[in-house]
C-alpha positions, 0 to 999 in steps of 0.5 A: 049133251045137255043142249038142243043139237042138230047134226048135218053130215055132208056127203057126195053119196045118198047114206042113211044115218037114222033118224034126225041127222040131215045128210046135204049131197054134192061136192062144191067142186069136181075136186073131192076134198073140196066136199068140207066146204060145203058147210060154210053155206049152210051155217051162212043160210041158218045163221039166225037159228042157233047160238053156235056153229061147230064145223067137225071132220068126222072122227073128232069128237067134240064132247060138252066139255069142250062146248062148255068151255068155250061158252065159258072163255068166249066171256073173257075173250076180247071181240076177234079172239076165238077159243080153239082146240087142239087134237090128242090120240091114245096109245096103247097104254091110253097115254095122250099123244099130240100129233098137231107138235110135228114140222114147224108147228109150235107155240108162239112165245109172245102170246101167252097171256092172262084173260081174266083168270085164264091164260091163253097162248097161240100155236102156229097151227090153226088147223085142229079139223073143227072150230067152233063160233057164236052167232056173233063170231059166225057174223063177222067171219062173213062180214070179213069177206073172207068166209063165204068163199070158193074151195082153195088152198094155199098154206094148208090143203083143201081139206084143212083150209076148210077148218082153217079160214074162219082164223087164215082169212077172218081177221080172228085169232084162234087162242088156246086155254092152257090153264085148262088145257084139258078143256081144249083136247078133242080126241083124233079117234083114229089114233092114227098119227100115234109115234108116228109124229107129234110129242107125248104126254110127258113133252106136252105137259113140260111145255104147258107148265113151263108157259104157266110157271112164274119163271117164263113169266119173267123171262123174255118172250121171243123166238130165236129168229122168224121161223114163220114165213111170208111165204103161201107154204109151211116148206120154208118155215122153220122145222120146230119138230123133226127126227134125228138127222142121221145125214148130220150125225154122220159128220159128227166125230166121236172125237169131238166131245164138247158140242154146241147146237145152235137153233135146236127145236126138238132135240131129237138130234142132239138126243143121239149125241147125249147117248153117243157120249157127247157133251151138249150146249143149245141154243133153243129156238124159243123157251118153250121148245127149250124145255125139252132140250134141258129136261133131256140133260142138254144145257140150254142157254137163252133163245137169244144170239146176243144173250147166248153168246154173251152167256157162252163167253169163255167157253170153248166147243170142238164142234158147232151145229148149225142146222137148217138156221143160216137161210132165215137169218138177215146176216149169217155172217153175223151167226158164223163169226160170233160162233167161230170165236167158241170154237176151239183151233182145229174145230169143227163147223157143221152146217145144213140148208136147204139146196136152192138149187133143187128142181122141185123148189125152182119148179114150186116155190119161186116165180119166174124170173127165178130170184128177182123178189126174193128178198128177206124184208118180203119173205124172212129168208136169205137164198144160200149155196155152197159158194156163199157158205164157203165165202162165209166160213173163210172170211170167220178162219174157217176152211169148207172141207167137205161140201155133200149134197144129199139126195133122200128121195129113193127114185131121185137117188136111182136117176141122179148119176145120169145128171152127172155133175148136173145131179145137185139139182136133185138133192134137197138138202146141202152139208157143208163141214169146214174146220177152224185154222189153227190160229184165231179167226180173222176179226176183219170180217168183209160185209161185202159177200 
């Protein structure tokens, strides 16, 4: 590297790494995976000696490239934003893959913007396991209070909050460099998330072009609905990346040709459709994400329930989907009863939530009493069951036909008969598959469920 740089290796056992590398011994607390916070001391102790400070787990390589870059973005950038990084690994082929596009992770339509002759955008995920910070940018992540502090965790695990506080607690925002976008690629050595999760070259360069294009430009810049919670974990946010959902797929006639989609992400889901000879409309989750659905020969419509509907007007679908969206929604009755006027006499609703009444969500997620605070204006989320849903589905003329709880851990499935019609508190997940009346739904909906 063309720069002066000094390494230090932080280890909870004496190693001899050569000359000129300090290795700092000992674990802030008894927990192991508190090991990385023990960095922040020692930019904190030497924040006077040097310009920048790069904190890096230790199989991402930082190359200076990646430094230069920075150096070059931190001029245009406005005091609070920070450039970031996002990781790739290789293939086999050496084709990029991007293990960070997994679970609700995604860009954030409203962000993208002009920074000189930049442009930048935000993704949901801090987390990229290194940053890097000036001398200035160093001294006010610790005048925020929030980064000189004791190991924790909340949204992110320990080790990921150590590489996460200077954007979580700082009061600064982490901004990538889409049009240079190679510039801000660190490569995750292991390679070890490769098809596992995450999107290939292919998918992540759609969605890079797409932000830089004229068309998103002009378009409006929003997401579908609150997909990031007020919540202190990613397990109520709206999962953006996921594999098809064979539990879905399962419901799903052959008969049933024409399909709307509603609130799709990646359309892994609807890929199996397309394949299994279904026709396919969606209606994206923002209009970044549906790029990937219209690249795949799924009609795409706007990632707004006012504009779709209104641009779905005088057509008719067999089957509606709405997977995983009714619960972050202020009114799902609203969804259900603009959606049950495009579904054909005899069709079909098919509808997933999450099971509220799962042992481990009462048991993790909600203080007791049980629902006293939880509400949407707090937390962006609706508290559904069967008997909402099916309240719902009749007041739009529709009849709930099949409600299915699913248990998908194996040790919960081997243990679920001895809780008799008590074995809905171990399934995570709720199906719900209802079928219109033949004649016009009831217009006369009652906002009082």
């Amino acid at each position: 590297m063309p720069y002066h740089v000094d390494i230090v290796v932080l280890s909870n056992v004496p190693k001899e790494l050569g000359p000129g590398i300090q290795v700092k011994i000992g674990l802030p607390s008894k927990d192991p995976w508190s090991l990385p916070f023990g960095h922040k001391k020692i930019f904190v102790e030497r924040l006077e000696e040097y310009d920048l400070f790069i904190y890096t787990e230790d199989d991402i390589l930082i190359t200076s490239t990646n430094i230069d870059s920075f150096l070059q973005l931190t001029e245009m950038l406005p005091k609070g934003e920070i450039s970031g990084f996002l990781r790739y690994e290789l293939d086999s082929t050496g084709r990029k893959w991007f293990p960070d596009f997994c679970g609700p992770y995604h860009w954030f339509p409203k962000s993208v913007d002009k920074r000189d002759q930049y442009t930048v955008a935000e993704f949901s995920n801090a987390h990229s396991a290194c940053y890097i910070l000036t001398r200035d940018q160093l001294r006010a992540a610790i005048s925020s209070g929030g980064y000189l502090v004791d190991p924790h965790q909340g949204r992110y695990d320990l080790l990921c909050t150590a590489a996460t506080d200077p954007y979580t607690q700082c009061k600064l925002k982490k901004v990538i460099c889409i049009s240079q976008i190679s510039d801000s690629l660190v490569h995750h050595l292991s390679n070890r998330y490769v098809r596992g999760f995450g999107i290939d070259q292919s998918d992540f360069e759609r969605q890079i072009a797409f932000m830089l294009s004229d068309e998103y430009s002009a378009q409006a810049q929003q997401e579908l609905f609150v997909t990031n919670k007020n919540i202190d974990s990613f397990g109520w946010d709206k999962v953006y990346f996921d594999n098809a959902d064979h539990n879905l797929l399962s419901m799903v006639s052959k008969k049933r040709k024409n399909i709307l989609s509603v609130g799709c992400g990646y359309p892994s889901t609807e890929e199996v459709l397309i394949r299994n000879g279904h026709a396919v409309t969606a209606i994206p989750l923002d209009p970044i994400i549906g790029v990937l659905s219209a690249s795949r020969g799924i009609k795409t419509v706007e990632s707004n329930f006012e504009k779709a509907f209104q641009s779905l007007k005088g057509n008719m679908f067999e089957c509606i989907i709405v997977s995983n969206v009714l619960q972050h929604l202020k009114d799902p009755l609203d969804l259900l009863s603009r959606a049950a006027e495009l579904l054909i006499p005899n069709g079909e609703f098919i509808i997933s939530v999450p099971n509220f009444w799962y042992l481990n969500y009462l048991r993790e997620y909600f203080p007791y009493p049980i629902f006293k605070k939880w509400t949407y204006s707090k937390s962006y989320l609706t508290m559904i069951d069967k008997h909402h849903i099916g309240n719902w589905l009749r007041a739009v003329g529709v009849n709930g036909t099949d409600y299915q709880y699913i248990v998908r851990s194996p040790f919960l499935k081997k243990i679920s008969p001895s809780f008799g019609v008590f074995n809905f508190l171990l399934a995570d997940r709720l199906f719900v598959r209802g079928r219109k009346q033949g004649v016009s739904a009831n217009k006369a909906v009652d906002r009082r469920i």
